[in-house]
N, C-alpha and C positions, 0 to 999 in steps of 0.2 A: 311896529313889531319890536324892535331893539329898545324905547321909548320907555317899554313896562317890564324890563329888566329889574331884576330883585337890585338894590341898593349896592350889596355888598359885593355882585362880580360890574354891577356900572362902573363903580372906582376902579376892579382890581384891571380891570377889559378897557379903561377909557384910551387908550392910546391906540389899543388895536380897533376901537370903536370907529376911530377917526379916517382909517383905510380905507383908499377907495375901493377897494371889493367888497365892504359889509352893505355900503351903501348900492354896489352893483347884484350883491344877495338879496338886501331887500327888496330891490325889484323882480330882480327874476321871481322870488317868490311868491309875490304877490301877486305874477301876471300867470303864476302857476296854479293859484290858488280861484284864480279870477276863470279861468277855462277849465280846469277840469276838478275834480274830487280830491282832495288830497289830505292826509292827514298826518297829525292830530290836527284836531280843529285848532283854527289860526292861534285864540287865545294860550293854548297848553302847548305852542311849539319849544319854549323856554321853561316850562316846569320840571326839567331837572334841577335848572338852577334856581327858579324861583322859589322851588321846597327844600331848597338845600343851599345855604348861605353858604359863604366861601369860608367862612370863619369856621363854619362845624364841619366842615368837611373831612372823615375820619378816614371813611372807605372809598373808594371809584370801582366802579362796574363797567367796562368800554364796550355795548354796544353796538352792530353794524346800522342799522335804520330801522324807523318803525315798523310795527304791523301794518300791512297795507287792506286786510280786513275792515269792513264796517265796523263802526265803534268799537274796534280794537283796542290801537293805540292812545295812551293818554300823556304822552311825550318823559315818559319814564321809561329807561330801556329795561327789556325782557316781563317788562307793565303791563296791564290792559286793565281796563276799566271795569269797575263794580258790575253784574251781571253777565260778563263775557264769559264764554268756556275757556278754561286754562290752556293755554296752547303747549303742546308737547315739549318744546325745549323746557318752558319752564315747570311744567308735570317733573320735568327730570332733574332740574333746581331743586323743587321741594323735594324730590325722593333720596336726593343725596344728602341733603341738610337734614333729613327724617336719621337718613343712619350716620349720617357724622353725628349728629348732638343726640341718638339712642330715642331720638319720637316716632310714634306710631302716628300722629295724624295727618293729615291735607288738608293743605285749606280754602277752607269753600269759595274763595276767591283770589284773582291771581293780581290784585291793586298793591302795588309794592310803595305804595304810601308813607304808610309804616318805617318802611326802612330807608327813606329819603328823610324821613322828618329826624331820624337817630343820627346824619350822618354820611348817608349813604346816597353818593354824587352818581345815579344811574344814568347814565350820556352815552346814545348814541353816539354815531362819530357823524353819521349826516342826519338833518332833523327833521325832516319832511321825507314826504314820500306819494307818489300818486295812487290813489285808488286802485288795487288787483293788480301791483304792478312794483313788486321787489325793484330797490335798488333804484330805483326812474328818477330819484334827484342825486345817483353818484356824481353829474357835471357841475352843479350846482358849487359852487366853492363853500362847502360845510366842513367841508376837511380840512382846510386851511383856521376856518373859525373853532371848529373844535379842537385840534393842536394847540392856538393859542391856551384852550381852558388847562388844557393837559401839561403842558409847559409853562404855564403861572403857577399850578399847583404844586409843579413837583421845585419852583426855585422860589417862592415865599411860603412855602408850609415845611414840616418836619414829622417825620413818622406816620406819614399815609400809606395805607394798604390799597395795593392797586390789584385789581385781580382783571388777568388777562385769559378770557375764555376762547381759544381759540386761534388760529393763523391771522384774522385779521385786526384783534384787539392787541396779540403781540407783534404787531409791526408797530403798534403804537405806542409799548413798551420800552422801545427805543429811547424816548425822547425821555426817560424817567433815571434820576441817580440813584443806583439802588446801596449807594451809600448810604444814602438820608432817607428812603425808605424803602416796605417790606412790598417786594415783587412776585406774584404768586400767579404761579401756568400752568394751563391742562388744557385737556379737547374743549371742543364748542359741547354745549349741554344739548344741541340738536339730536334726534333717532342716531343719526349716519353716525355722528361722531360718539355716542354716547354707545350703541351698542356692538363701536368698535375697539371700547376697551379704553376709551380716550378721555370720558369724563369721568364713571364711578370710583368711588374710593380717594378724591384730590383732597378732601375733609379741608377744604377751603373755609369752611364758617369756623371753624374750631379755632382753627389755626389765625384766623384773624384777630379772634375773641381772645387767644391767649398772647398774642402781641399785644394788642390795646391793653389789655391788664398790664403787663412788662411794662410800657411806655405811661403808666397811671391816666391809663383815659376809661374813659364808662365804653365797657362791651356793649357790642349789638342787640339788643333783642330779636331775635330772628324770627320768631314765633307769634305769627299774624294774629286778627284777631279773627274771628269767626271761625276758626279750627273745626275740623269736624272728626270722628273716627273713620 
């Protein structure tokens, strides 16, 4: 598992590698993986960070855990894989990004690819999940591994946009110096919280895009491909 780590977080991660809880994570997970359904598949439990070097790292996205749907998740948070039906939270991602940046379209798939390879570090905070079964690896020590990612980034990089969707992405706000960079909060994009007044109108894309300009780095392309009316 840990083995086929993208190059650039093996170095930044090699001390936290060495703990013995990663080595007691990769077992549990494999003996998770070994008895029931679990996803993403084994290969893609590390594609946030495998599509997103730690060097490009512009934006973070803090996800709670994957889809626990069939070929849902593709280990990119608020993700799912090429042919999936868009799942409502992120139906509501694209409808606020539609009227923050003034677009009329959706796009015919919800594979946030695109926006990992620009930049944009999509992490869960735990990375597995069981089959039809929210939340079923919260024991798992993922929380611990993914602080680590969160706590490397924010004390060796400079001017990252963190965006905290929700109660439980900003508990993990915490651990971020919002001296050194730009911390940005609203409701979770979910029905509940979104058509309580808690997500529309945070113009979260805009306001990232006009930091990273400030700061002379290349904005987002936010705008998928396969767009449809």
């Amino acid at each position: 598992m840990i083995p086929n780590l993208q190059p650039s977080w093996q170095a930044i991660l090699e001390e936290e590698l060495k703990k013995p809880y990663v080595a007691a994570l990769q077992e549990a997970v494999a003996q998770e993986y070994a008895q029931y359904t679990c996803y993403p598949p084994q290969e893609l439990i590390f594609e946030a960070l495998n599509q997103c070097s730690f060097e490009d790292v512009k934006v973070v996205i803090i996800g709670q855990d994957p889809y626990h749907g069939a070929g849902e998740a593709n280990g990119l948070c608020f993700s799912v894989s090429y042919g999936v039906a868009i799942p409502p939270s992120l139906r509501n991602i694209f409808r606020e990004l539609n009227d923050d940046l003034g677009e009329i379209l959706l796009p015919s798939s919800g594979n946030l690819l695109a926006w990992a390879k620009q930049g944009v570090l999509l992490l869960n905070a735990t990375l597995t999940v069981r089959k039809d079964s929210a939340n079923s690896h919260k024991h798992l020590p993922w929380q611990e591994f993914t602080t680590a990612i969160i706590e490397r980034i924010n004390a060796e990089k400079q001017d990252v946009v963190f965006l905290l969707w929700g109660g439980f992405a900003q508990k993990k706000g915490k651990l971020i110096d919002r001296k050194k960079h730009l911390v940005l909060e609203s409701g979770h994009p979910s029905p509940l919280s979104a058509n309580q007044g808690k997500w529309f109108g945070n113009k979260h894309f805009s306001q990232v895009n006009a930091y990273l300009k400030a700061k002379d780095k290349e904005p987002i392309n936010w705008v998928l491909n396969g767009n449809v009316r």
